[in-house]
Kinemage of the C-alpha trace (Angstrom):
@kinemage 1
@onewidth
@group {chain A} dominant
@subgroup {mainchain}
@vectorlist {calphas} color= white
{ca unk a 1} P 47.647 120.919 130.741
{ca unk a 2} L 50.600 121.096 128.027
{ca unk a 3} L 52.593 117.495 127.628
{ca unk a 4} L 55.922 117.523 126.376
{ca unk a 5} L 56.011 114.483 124.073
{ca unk a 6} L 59.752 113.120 123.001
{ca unk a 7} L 60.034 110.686 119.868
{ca unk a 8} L 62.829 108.874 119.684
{ca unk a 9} L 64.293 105.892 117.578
{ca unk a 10} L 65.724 102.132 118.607
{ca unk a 11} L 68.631 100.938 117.290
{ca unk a 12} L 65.719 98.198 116.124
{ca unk a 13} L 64.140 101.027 113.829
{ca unk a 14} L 60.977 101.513 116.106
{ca unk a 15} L 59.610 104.453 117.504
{ca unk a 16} L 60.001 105.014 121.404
{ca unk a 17} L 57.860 107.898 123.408
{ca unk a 18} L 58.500 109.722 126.225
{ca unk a 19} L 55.326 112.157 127.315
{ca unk a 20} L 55.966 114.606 130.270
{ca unk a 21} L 52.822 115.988 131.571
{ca unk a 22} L 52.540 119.512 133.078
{ca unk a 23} L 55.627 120.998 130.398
{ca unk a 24} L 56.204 124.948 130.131
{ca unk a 25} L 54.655 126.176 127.211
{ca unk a 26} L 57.963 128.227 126.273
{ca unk a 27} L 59.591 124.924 125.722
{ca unk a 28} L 62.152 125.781 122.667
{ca unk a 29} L 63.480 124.162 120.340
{ca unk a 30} L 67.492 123.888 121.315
{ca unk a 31} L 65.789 123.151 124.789
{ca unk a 32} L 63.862 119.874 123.323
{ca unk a 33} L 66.749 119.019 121.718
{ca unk a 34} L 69.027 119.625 124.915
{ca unk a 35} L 66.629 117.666 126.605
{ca unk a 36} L 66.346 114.329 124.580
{ca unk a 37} L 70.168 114.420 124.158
{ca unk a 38} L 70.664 113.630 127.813
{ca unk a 39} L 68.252 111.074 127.622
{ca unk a 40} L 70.062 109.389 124.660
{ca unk a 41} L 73.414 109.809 125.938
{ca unk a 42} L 72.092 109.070 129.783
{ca unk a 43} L 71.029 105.535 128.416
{ca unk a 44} L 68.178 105.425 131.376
{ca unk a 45} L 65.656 102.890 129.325
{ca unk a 46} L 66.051 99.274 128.708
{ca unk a 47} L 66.139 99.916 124.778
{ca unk a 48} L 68.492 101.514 122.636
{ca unk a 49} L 67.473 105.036 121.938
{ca unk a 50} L 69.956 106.213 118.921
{ca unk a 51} L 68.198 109.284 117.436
{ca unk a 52} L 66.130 111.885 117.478
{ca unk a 53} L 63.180 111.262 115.892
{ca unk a 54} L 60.759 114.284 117.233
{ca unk a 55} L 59.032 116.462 119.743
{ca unk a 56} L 55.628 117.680 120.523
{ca unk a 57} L 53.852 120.197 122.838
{ca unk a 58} L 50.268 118.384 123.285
{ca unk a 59} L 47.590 121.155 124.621
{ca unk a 60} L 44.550 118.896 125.451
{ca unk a 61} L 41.926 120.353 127.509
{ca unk a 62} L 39.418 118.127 129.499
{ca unk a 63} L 35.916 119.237 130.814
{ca unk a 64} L 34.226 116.936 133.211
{ca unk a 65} L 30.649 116.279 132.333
{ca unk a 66} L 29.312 114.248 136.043
């Protein structure tokens, strides 16, 4: 399972993350960026998001053992 993982920044200087679980793993750059743009200017979360700080594409794998 690949998770899309957004960093952003508060207008208090702290780090705010947004993981999407199940992401494409042709996710591109301009597409991130696209992405956590709307977010910013969409103002959906109860802080202040006011930059970009980051994105990752997590690849974890879990095997279930019982």
């Amino acid at each position: 399972m690949k998770t899309f993982r957004m960093k952003f920044l508060t207008d208090l200087g702290k780090t705010f993350v947004v993981s999407l679980n199940y992401a494409k793993e042709t996710i591109s750059a301009a597409e991130a960026e696209a992405a956590m743009d709307a977010v910013i200017d969409n103002d959906i979360f109860d802080q202040a998001l006011v930059s970009i700080a980051g994105a990752e594409l997590v690849d974890r794998t879990v095997t279930e053992i019982l």
